[in-house]
VOBAMAR-746848 format. One record per residue (C-alpha): x, y, z. Coordinates in nm, 3 decimals. Layout:
[[X Y Z]]
...
REM end
This chain:
[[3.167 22.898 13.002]]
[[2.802 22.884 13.155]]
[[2.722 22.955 13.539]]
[[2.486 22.791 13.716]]
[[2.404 22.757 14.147]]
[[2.352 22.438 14.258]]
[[2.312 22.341 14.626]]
[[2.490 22.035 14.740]]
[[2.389 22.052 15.113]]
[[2.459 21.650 15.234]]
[[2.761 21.392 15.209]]
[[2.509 21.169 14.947]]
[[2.425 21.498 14.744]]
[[2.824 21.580 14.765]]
[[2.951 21.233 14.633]]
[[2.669 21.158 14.373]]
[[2.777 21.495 14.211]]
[[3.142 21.397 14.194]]
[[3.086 21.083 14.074]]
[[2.865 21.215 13.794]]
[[3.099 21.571 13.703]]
[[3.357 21.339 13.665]]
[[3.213 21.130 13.343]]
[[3.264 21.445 13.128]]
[[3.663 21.558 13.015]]
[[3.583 21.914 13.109]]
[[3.725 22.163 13.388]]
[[3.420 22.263 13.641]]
[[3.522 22.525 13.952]]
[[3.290 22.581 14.185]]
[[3.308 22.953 14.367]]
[[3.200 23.021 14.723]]
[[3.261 23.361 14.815]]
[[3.645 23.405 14.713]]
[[3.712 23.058 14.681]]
[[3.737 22.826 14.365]]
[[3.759 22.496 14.426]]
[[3.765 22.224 14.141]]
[[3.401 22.048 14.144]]
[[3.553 21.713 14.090]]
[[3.787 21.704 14.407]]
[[3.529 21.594 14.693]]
[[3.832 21.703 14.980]]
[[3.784 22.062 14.822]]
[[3.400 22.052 14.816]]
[[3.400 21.964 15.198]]
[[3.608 22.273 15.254]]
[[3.321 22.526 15.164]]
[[3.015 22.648 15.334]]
[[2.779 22.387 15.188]]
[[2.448 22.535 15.435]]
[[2.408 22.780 15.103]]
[[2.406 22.787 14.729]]
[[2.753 22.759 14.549]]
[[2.818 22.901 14.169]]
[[2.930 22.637 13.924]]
[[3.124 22.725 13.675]]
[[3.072 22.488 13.329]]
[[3.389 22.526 13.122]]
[[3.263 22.351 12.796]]
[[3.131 22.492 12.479]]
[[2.900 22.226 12.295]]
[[2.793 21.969 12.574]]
[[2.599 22.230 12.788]]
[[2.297 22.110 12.763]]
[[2.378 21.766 12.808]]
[[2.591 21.881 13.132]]
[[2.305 22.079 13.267]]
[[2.026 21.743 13.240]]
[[2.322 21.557 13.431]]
[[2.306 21.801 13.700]]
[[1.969 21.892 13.706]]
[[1.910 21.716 14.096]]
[[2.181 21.983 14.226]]
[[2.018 22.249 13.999]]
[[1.868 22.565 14.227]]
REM end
């Protein structure tokens, strides 16, 4: 598992990173605080403080670095 912050602070930002999260077949949470929300359910993204960074947690062993060039526009 890697952990990364991203920053996903409008609707556009929100909904491009869905749509691109859910191409790959693997589990990512993100964690505000002491929630964890799945990263791939938009309802649940819009229920956390998006005004500051959020911790993504990667849960795949051998396509990290392919994951992280995908999200490298949320990247902080």
């Amino acid at each position: 598992m890697k952990t990364v912050q991203i920053s996903l602070n409008s609707i556009d930002k929100v909904k491009s990173f869905v749509n691109e999260i859910t191409k790959f077949d693997y589990d990512f949470d993100l964690v505000s605080g002491r929630y964890v929300i799945d990263a791939k359910s938009i309802m649940g993204i819009f229920s956390l403080d998006l005004s500051k960074p959020i911790d993504l947690n990667i849960h795949a062993e051998d396509e990290i670095e392919t994951i992280l060039a995908v999200l490298k526009p949320y990247l902080i």
